[in-house]
N, C-alpha and C positions, 0 to 999 in steps of 0.2 A: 539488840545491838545493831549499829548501823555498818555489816559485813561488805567487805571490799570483796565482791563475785565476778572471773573475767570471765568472757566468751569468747572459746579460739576456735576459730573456723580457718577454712579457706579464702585465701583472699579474689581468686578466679577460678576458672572450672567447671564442670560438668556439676557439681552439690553446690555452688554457688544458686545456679538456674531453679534446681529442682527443690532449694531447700531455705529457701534466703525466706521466706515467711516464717521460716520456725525458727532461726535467727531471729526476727524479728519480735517474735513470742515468746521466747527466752527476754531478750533484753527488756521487754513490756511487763513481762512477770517479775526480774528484778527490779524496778522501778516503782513497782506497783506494791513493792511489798515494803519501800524506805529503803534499798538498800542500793549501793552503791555499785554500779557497772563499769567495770575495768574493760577495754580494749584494747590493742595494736594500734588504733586511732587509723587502721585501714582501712581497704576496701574492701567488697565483696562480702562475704557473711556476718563478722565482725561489725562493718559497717551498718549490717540491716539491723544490727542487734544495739547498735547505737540509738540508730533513728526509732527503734521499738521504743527504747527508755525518753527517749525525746517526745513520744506521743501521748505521755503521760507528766510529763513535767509542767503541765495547766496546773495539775494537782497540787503542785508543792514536793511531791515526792521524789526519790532518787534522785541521782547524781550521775553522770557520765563522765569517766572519765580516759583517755586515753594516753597510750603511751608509743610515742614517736619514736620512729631509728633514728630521726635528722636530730642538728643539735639545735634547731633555729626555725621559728616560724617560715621567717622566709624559705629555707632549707628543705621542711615539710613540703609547702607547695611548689615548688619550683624545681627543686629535684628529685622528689619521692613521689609527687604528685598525690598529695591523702587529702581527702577531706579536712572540713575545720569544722563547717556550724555545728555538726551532732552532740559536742562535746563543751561542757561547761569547762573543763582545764584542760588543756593538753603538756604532759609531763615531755619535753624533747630532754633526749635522754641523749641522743648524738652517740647512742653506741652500735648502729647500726642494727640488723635485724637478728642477727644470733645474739647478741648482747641485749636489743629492749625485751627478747623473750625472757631473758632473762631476771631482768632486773620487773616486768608483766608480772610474771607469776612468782616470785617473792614477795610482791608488794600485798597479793591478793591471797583473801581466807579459805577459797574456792577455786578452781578451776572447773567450768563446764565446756565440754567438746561437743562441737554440731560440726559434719561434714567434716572434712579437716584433708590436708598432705600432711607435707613434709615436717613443713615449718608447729603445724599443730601438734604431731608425734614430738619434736623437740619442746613443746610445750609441756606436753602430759607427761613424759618424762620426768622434765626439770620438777612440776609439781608431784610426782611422786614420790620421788628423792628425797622434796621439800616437806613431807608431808601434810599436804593440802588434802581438803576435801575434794572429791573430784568427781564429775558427773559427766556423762557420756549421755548423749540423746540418738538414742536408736533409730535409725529409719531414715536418719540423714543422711547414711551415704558416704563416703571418704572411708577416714580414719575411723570415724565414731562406730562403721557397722564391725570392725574389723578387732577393737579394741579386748573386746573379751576371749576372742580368738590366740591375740598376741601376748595376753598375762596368762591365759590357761600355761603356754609354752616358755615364756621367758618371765625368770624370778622378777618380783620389784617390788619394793619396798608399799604397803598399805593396798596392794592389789585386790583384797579380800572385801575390803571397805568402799573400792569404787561403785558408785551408786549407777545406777543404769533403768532408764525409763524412755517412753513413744512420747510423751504427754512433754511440752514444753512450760508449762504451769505447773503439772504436778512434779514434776523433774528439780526446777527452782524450791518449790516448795520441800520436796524431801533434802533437799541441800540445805537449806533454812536450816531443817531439822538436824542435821549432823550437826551445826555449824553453833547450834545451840546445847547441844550434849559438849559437844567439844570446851564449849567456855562455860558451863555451868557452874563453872567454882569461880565464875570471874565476874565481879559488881560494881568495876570500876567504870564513872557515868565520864570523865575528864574533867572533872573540874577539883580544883585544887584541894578546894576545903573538906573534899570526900577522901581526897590522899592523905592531909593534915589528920584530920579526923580518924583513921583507921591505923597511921603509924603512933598517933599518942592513946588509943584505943578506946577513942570515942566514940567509934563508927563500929 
């Protein structure tokens, strides 16, 4: 299945510098594997995780996609000042940045955290809540070193189930794998005649 996986990082910072390759390793391994990279359509970690999936799309595979605070192309670059080329769609969602986190991590089957503040804690949050798969990449720094520290003390809902790995391949990959248990009962390809077919019980 072609799963919607975001990467929330840092946008500036200190785990920007020291980690923005393994953003980029991350977003090359979603891509690499067909599947679909959700962003903030920011800068800084995010971004590099953009341009990972973008250095693979020669192939044919994955999608980049992000999601905008602004409500308006023009908006995006002019007042937000974000990138454009890394990203086949940009969703401007015009709900500014506590709102597109929001409406980021709903949209996606996955949340993985590299480096992260504030804004990434309100992310991993929202997908907890959400129950998302979620993965935390060790060794980056921020939020992501911090994260098993913060659920050992504070309840949250699927805390037990966050996946946590160094390897930014193997990381994507073991999220794959949740992400495939999770819909295992699920066969639906989109196309109509498979819905026709299975409600009159020919499928």
């Amino acid at each position: 299945m072609k799963y919607q996986i975001c990467v929330s990082g840092a946008a500036s910072g200190d785990t920007v510098t020291a980690s923005h390759q393994l953003a980029y390793d991350l977003g090359k391994a979603i891509a690499s594997r067909g599947k679909t990279l959700l962003t903030g359509a920011t800068v800084g970690l995010p971004h590099f995780a953009a341009m990972g999936a973008k250095s693979v799309k020669t192939s044919g595979r994955g999608i980049s996609v992000g999601f905008s605070p602004a409500s308006s192309f023009r908006e995006h670059v002019a007042t937000y000042k974000l990138p454009t080329v890394e990203f086949d769609y940009i969703n401007f969602t015009g709900m500014e940045y506590v709102g597109r986190d929001v409406h980021l991590v709903r949209s996606s089957d996955a949340v993985v955290t590299v480096g992260g503040r504030m804004g990434s804690l309100h992310e991993l949050s929202t997908a907890l809540e959400s129950r998302k798969v979620c993965g935390v990449l060790l060794g980056s720094g921020g939020l992501a070193d911090y994260v098993s520290t913060l659920l050992e003390n504070i309840e949250a809902p699927g805390a037990r189930d966050v996946i946590y790995d160094t390897d930014p391949d193997r990381l994507v990959e073991r999220v794959v794998e949740a992400l495939d248990r999770k819909y295992a009962d699920f066969q639906h390809d989109g196309t109509d005649s498979q819905v026709s077919a299975k409600r009159s019980g020919r499928g």
